[in-house]
C-alpha positions, -999 to 999 in steps of 0.1 A, spaced: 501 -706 -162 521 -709 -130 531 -741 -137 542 -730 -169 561 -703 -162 580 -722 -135 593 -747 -157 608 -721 -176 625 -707 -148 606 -674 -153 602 -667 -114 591 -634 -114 558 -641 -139 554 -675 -124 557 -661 -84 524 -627 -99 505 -656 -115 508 -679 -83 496 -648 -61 466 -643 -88 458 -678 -90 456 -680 -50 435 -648 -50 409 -664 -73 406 -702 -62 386 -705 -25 402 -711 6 391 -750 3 411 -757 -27 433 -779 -14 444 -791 -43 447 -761 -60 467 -745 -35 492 -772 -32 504 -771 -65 511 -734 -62 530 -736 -34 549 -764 -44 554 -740 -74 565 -717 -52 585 -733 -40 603 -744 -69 611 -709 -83 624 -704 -44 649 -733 -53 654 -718 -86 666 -683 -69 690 -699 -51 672 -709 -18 672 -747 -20 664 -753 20 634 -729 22 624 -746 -9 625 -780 7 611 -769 37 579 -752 19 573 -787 -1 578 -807 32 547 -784 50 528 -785 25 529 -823 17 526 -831 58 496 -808 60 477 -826 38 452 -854 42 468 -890 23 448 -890 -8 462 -854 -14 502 -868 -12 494 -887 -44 494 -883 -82 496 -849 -95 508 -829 -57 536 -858 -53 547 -855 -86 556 -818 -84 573 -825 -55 594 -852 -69 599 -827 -103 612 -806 -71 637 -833 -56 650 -845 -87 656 -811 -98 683 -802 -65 720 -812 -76 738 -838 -57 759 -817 -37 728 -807 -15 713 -844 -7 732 -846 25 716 -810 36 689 -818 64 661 -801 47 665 -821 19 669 -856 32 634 -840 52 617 -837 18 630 -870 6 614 -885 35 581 -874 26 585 -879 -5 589 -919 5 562 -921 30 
């Protein structure tokens, strides 16, 4: 449902089922808790706040173990990149989440 409701750009819904999503999966659902976050972050982008977003992807994708950075987590972070106009590439937090993005 998060996911969901992000795409549609329906932050509020999408940030109280990201909180009720993290409150019912278990602290070791890495996975899991990726995705929301990069979710997160993507509705932070969506209000407006393009660097925190970038800078929330960029943590989360660092902090997590290489098989993690692939497939499904990557992709939402790309979804994320791709999704920032051109006017913001230059911006340090961005070229940051580009760089991850190519590791």
């Amino acid at each position: 449902m998060s996911h969901a409701l992000t795409a549609l750009g329906d932050t509020r819904r999408a940030r109280e089922s990201q909180q009720r999503a993290l409150e019912l999966s278990a602290p070791t659902s890495t996975m899991t808790r990726s995705l929301l976050t990069i979710d997160a972050a993507t509705c932070i982008h969506h209000d407006g706040d393009t660097e925190e977003a970038c800078l929330r992807t960029v943590a989360v994708m660092s902090g997590l173990p290489p098989v993690y950075r692939a497939g499904l987590v990557q992709r939402r972070a790309l979804d994320l990149y791709r999704s920032i106009p051109a006017q913001h590439q230059h911006e340090p937090a961005v070229r940051g989440l580009r760089e991850v993005l190519a590791a």
